[in-house]
C-alpha positions as CSV (number, residue, x, y, z in Angstrom):
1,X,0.0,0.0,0.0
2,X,0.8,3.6,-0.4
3,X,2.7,4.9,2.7
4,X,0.8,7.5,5.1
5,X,1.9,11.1,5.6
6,X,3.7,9.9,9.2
7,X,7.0,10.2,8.2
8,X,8.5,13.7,6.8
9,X,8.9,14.6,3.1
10,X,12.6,14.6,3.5
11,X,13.3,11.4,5.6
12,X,10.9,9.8,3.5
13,X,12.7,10.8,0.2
14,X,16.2,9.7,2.1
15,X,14.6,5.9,2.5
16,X,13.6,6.0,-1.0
17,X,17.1,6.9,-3.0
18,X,19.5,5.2,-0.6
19,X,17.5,1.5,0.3
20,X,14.7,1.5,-2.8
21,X,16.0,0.5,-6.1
22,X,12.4,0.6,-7.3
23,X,12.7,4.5,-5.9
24,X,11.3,6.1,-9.0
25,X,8.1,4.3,-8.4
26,X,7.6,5.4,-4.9
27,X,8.2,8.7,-5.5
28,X,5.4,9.1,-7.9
29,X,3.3,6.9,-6.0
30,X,4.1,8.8,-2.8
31,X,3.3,12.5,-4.3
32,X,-0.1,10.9,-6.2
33,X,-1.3,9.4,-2.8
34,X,-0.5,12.8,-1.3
35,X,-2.8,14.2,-4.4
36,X,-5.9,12.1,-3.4
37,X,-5.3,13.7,0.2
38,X,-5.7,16.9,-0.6
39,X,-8.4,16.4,-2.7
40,X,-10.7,14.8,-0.1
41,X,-9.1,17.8,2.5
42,X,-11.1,20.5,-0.1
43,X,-14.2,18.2,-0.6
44,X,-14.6,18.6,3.3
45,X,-13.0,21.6,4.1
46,X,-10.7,20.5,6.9
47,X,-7.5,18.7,6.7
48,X,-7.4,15.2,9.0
49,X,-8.1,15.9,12.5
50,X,-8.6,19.3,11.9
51,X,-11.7,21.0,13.7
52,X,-13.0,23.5,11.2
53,X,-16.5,24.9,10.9
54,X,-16.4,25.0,7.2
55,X,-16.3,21.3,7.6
56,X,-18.9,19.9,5.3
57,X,-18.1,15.6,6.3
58,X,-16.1,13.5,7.9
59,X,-13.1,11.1,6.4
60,X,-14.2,7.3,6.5
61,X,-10.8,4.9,5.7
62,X,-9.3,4.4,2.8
63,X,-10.0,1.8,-0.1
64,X,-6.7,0.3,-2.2
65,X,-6.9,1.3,-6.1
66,X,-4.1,0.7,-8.1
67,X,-2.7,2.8,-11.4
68,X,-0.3,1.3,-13.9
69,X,1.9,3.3,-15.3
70,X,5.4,3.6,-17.1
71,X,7.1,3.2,-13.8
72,X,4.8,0.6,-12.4
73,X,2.3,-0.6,-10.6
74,X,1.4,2.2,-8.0
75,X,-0.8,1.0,-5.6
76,X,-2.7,4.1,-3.6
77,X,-5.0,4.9,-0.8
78,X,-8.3,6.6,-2.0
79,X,-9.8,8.4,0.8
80,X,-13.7,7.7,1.3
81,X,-15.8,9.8,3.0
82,X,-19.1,9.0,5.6
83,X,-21.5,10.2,3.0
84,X,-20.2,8.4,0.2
85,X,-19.9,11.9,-1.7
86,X,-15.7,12.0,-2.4
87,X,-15.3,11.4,-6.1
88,X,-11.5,11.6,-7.2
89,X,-10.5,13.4,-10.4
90,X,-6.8,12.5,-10.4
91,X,-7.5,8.5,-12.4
92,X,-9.6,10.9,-15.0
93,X,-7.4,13.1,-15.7
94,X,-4.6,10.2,-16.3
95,X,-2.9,11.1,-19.6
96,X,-5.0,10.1,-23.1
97,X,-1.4,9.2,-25.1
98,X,-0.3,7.0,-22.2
99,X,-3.9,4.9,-22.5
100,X,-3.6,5.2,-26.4
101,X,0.1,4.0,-26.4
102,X,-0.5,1.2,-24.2
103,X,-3.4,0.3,-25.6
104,X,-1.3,0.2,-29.4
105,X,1.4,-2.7,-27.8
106,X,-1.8,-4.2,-26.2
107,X,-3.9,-4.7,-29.1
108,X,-0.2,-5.9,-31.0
109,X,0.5,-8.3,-28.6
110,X,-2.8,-10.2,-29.0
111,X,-2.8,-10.1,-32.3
112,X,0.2,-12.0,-33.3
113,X,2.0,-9.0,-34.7
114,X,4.2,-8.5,-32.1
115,X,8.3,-9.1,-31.6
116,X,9.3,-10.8,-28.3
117,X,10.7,-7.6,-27.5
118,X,7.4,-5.7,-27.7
119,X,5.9,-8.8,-25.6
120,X,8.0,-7.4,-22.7
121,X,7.9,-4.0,-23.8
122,X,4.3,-4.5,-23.0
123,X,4.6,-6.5,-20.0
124,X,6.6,-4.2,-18.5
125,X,4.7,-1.4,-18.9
126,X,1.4,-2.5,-17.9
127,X,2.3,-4.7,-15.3
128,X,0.3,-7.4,-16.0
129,X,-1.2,-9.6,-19.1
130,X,-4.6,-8.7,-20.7
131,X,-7.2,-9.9,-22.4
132,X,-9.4,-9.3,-25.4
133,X,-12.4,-8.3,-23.5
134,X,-10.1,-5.8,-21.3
135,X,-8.9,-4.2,-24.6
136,X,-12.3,-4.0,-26.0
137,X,-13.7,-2.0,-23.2
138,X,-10.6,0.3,-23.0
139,X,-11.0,1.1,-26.9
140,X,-14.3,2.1,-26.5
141,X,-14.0,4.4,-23.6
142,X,-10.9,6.4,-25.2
143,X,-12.0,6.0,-28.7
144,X,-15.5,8.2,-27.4
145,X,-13.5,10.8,-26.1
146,X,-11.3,11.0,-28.9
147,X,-13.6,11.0,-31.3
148,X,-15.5,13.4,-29.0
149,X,-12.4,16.1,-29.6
150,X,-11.8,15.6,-33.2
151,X,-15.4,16.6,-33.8
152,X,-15.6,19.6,-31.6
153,X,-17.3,23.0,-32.6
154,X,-14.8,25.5,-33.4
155,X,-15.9,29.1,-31.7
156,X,-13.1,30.9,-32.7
157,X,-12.1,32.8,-36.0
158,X,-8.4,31.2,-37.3
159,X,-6.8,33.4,-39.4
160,X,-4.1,31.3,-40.3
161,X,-3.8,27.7,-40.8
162,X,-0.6,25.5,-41.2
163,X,-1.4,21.9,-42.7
164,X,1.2,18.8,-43.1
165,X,1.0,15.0,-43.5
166,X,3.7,12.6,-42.5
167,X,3.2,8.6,-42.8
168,X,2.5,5.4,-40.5
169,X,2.9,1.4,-41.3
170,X,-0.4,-0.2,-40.7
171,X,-1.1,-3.8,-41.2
172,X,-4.4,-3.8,-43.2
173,X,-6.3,-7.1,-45.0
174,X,-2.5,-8.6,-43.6
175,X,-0.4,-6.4,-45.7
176,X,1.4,-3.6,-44.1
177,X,0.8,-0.3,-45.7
178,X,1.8,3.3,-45.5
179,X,-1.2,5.2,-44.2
180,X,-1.2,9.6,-44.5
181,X,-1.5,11.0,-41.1
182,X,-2.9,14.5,-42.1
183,X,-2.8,17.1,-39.4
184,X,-4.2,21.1,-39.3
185,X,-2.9,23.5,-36.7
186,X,-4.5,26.4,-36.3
187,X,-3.7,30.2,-34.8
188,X,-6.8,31.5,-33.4
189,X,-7.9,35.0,-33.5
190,X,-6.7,35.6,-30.4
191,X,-3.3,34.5,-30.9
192,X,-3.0,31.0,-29.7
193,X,-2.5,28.0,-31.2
194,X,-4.7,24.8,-31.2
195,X,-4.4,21.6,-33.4
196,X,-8.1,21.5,-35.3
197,X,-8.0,18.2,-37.2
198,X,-6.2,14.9,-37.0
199,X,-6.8,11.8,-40.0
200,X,-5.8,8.6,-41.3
201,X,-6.3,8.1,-44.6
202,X,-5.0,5.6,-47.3
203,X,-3.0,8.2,-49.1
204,X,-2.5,11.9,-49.5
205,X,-4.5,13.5,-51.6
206,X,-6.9,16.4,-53.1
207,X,-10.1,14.0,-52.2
208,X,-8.4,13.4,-48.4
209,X,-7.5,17.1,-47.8
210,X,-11.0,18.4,-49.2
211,X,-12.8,16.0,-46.4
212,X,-10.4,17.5,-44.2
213,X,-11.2,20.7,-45.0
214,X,-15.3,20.5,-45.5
215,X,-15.3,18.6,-42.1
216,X,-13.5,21.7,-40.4
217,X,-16.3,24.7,-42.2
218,X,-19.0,22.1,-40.9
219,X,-17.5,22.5,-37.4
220,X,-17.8,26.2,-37.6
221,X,-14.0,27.0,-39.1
222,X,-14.4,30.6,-40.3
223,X,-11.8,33.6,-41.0
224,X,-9.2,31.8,-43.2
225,X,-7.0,34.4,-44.3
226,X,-3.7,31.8,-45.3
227,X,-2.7,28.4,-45.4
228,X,1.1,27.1,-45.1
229,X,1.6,23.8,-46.4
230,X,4.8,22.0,-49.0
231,X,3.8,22.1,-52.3
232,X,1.6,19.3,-52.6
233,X,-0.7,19.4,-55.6
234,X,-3.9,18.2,-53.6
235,X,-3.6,20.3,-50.7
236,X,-3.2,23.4,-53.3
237,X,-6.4,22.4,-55.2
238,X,-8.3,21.5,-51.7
239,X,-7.2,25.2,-50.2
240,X,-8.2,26.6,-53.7
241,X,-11.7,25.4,-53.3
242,X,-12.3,25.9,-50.1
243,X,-10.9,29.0,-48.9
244,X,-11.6,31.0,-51.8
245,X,-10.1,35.0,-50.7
246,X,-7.4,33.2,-48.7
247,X,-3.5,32.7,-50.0
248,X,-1.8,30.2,-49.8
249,X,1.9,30.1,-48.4
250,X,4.1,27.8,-49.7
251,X,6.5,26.4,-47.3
252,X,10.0,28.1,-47.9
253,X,12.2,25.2,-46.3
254,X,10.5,23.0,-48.4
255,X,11.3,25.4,-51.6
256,X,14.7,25.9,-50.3
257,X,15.5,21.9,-50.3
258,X,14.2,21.2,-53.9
259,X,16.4,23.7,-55.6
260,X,19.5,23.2,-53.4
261,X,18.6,19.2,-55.4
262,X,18.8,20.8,-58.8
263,X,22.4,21.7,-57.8
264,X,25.7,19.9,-56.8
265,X,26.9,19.3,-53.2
266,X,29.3,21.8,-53.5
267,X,26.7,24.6,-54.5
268,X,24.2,23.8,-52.3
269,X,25.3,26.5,-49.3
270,X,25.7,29.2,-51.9
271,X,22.3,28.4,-53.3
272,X,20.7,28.4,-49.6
273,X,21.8,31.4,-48.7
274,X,21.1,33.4,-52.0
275,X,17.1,31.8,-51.2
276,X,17.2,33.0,-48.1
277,X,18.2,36.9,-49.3
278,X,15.2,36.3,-51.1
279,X,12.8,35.4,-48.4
280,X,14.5,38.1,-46.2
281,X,13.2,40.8,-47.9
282,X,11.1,43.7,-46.7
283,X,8.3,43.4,-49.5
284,X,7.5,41.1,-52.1
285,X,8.6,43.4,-54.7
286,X,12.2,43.8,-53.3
287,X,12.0,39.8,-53.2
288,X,10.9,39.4,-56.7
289,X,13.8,42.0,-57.7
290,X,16.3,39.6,-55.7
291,X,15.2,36.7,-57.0
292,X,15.1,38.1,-61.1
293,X,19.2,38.6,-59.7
294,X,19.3,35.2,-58.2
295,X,17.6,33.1,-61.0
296,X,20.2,34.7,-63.6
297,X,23.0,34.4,-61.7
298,X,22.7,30.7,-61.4
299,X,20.8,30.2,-65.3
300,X,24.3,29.6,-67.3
301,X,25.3,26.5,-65.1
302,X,22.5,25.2,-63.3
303,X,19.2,26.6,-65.8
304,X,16.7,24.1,-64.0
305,X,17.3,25.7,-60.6
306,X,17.0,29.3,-62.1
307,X,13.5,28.0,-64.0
308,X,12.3,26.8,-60.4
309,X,13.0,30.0,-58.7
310,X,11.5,32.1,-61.7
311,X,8.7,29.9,-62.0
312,X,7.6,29.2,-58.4
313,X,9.6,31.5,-55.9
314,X,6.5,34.0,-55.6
315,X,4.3,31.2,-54.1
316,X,6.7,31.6,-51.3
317,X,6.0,35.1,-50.6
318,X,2.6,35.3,-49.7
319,X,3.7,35.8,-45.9
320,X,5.4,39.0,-46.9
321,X,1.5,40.7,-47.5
322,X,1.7,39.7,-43.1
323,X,2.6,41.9,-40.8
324,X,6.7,41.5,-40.0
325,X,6.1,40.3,-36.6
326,X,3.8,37.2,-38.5
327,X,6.2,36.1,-41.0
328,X,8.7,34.1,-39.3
329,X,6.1,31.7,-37.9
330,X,3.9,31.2,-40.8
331,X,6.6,31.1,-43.5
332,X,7.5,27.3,-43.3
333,X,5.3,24.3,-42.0
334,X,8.0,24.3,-39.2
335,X,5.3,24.8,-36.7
336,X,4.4,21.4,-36.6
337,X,7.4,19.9,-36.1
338,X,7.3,19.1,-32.2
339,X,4.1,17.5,-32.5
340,X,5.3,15.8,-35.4
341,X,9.1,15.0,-33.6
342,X,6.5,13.5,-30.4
343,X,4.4,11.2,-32.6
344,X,7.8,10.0,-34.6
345,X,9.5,9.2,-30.8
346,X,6.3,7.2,-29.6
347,X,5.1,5.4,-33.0
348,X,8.8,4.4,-33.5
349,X,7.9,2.0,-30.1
350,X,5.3,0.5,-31.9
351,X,6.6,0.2,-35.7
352,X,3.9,-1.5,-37.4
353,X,0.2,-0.4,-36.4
354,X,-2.1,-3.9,-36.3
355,X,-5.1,-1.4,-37.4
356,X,-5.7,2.4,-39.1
357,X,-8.1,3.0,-35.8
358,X,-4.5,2.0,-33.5
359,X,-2.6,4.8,-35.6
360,X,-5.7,7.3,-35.5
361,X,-5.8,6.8,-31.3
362,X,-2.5,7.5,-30.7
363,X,-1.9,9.8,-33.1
364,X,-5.2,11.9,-31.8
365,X,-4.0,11.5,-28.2
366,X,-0.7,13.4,-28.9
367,X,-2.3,15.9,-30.5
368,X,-4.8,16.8,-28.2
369,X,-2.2,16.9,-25.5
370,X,-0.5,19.2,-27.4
371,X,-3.5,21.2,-28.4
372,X,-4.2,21.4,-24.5
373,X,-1.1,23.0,-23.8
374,X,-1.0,25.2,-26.4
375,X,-4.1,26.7,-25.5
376,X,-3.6,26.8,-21.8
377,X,0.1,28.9,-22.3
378,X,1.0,32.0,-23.7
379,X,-0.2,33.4,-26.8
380,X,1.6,32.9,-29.7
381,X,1.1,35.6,-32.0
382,X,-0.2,39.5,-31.5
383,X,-3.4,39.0,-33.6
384,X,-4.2,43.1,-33.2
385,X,-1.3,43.8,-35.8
386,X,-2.9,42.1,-38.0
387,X,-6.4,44.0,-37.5
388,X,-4.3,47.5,-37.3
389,X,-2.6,46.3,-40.8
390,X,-5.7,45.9,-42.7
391,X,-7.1,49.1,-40.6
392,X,-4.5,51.2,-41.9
393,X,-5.6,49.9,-45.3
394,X,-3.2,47.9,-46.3
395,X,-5.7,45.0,-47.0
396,X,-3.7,41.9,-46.3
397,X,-6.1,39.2,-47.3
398,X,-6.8,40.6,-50.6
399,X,-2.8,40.5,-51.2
400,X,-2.5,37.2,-49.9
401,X,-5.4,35.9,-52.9
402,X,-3.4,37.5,-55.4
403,X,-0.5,34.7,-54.8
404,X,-1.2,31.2,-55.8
């Protein structure tokens, strides 16, 4: 059982890292337990033993729940109350990716899928076997509240959306496939960031992003100004058609990576950082001026990198129609990359999805995690300079539709 609050923080914490090899395990089951204490201490009002007169009941024992986690089995102490009325939020609020990641090696394991190192991956982590009934009942649970999130109503305005896909192994009909994990962040009117859509889908495409994209304006997506994305032709056609008025910003690393491969090795630096003059510029006119220099420059050894950056290096601009203080942020898909970075370090545990519905859990999880947190920090952009811009009639949006 959990231990009691009769020993002190400190001599406790000695016991734990000088005699406990399992010490990582009692600490968090020691500061959880001492969680569920002060929980029942605010649903009474009075601490144990304490006479208050904003007391509201009295404590009634304890009954043993256990949690597993990453670190173990933790077995706890719930407090109960007389009245039966304590309800604990802490086993609630226990983290959606660590259920959806679990769950993933579960479902592997009884499947047949599964390396003998993901059998004890598995075992280890949960603590205990599992069968198919217990992994039904935890898939529905989680897959209702995920679902739940991905179909939310969006309130807000987002003035600016950044979309990207990246790609999972899923064993489907018992052939592993590569499945498109497409993924919209948006930046609110406000200022802060919030991941709006998450989807598996056999492949990327114009028909996959336009579902994307109709599902968000049926949710209530409104105020689309400009859209970052590579230059994907499906995503292009699916922004064209759905956010008519809005621009569309091609991503600039992206840009930058498929001329420097029209060039040698040797060239490539050169080429980089004659692109990035480009994109450095104040205006989009003094960008297209730099780039007319650029694109010659290079034409009389290397002609298919000067035709891609006469050709193309104005659908890289569009952020330049922004306010200065925007640019940076929206100029490159780059803003997805943690939550991208996070799903790479947790699918790479699993490898080989046994389902697309394994992929889309986990995968939704992490995001919403990450949505969560973005939401609850600081904002991300100053969304009134954007307001004063067009104000002072500059008319940003109607810039931004000029370049496709």
């Amino acid at each position: 059982m959990a231990r009691n609050n009769s020993k002190g923080k400190k001599q406790l914490m000695q016991e734990v890292l000088t005699d406990d090899p399992d010490f990582l395990r009692t600490i968090v089951e020691t500061v959880i337990q001492e969680i569920l204490e002060m929980e029942m201490t605010r649903h009474i009002g009075a601490a144990p033993y304490e006479r208050s007169k904003s007391r509201k009941g009295r404590r009634n024992g304890y009954k043993p729940r256990f949690l597993k986690t990453r670190v173990g089995r933790l077995n706890l102490l719930v407090p109960q109350d007389r009245e039966g009325t304590f309800s604990t939020q802490l086993f609630a609020r226990y983290q959606r990716s660590e259920k959806a990641l679990l769950l993933s090696l579960m479902q592997m394991y009884l499947q047949g899928v599964s390396t003998r190192k993901t059998t004890r991956i598995t075992e280890k982590l949960c603590g205990t076997s599992f069968s198919k009934s217990q992994v039904s009942a935890l898939s529905s649970r989680l897959d209702a509240e995920l679902a739940a999130w991905r179909s939310r109503p969006l309130t807000h305005s987002y003035p600016y959306l950044i979309v990207d896909a990246r790609y999972e192994d899923v064993r489907i009909d018992g052939r592993i496939t590569s499945q498109g994990v497409l993924i919209v962040k948006g930046i609110r009117g406000d200022g802060k960031r919030e991941i709006l859509a998450v989807s598996v889908a056999d492949t990327e495409s114009e028909a996959t992003w336009q579902e994307v994209f109709a599902d968000l304006k049926a949710r209530g997506l409104t105020g689309v100004r400009l859209v970052t994305s590579d230059h994907h032709a499906g995503i292009m056609k699916a922004v064209k058609k759905h956010f008519q008025g809005a621009g569309w910003q091609r991503c600039q690393v992206h840009f930058q990576r498929n001329a420097c491969g029209l060039v040698p090795r040797s060239a490539r630096k050169e080429l980089a950082g004659d692109l990035r003059e480009v994109f450095a510029a104040p205006d989009r006119e003094s960008a297209m001026r730099i780039a007319e220099r650029v694109a010659d420059s290079w034409r009389p050894k290397y002609p298919k990198a000067a035709r891609l950056i006469e050709d193309h290096i104005e659908q890289c601009l569009a952020v330049l129609a922004l306010p200065a203080s925007h640019r940076q942020r929206l100029r490159t898909t780059n803003g997805l990359e943690r939550l991208n970075q996070e799903i790479k370090r947790r699918t790479r545990v699993i490898r080989i999805f046994p389902n697309r519905e394994s992929a889309l859990r986990l995968v939704t999880a992490l995001a919403a995690e990450q949505s969560d947190e973005w939401i609850s920090g600081r904002r991300y952009l100053n969304m009134e300079e954007l307001v004063d811009a067009e104000a002072d009639g500059k008319n940003a949006a109607r810039e931004l539709a000029a370049v496709r």
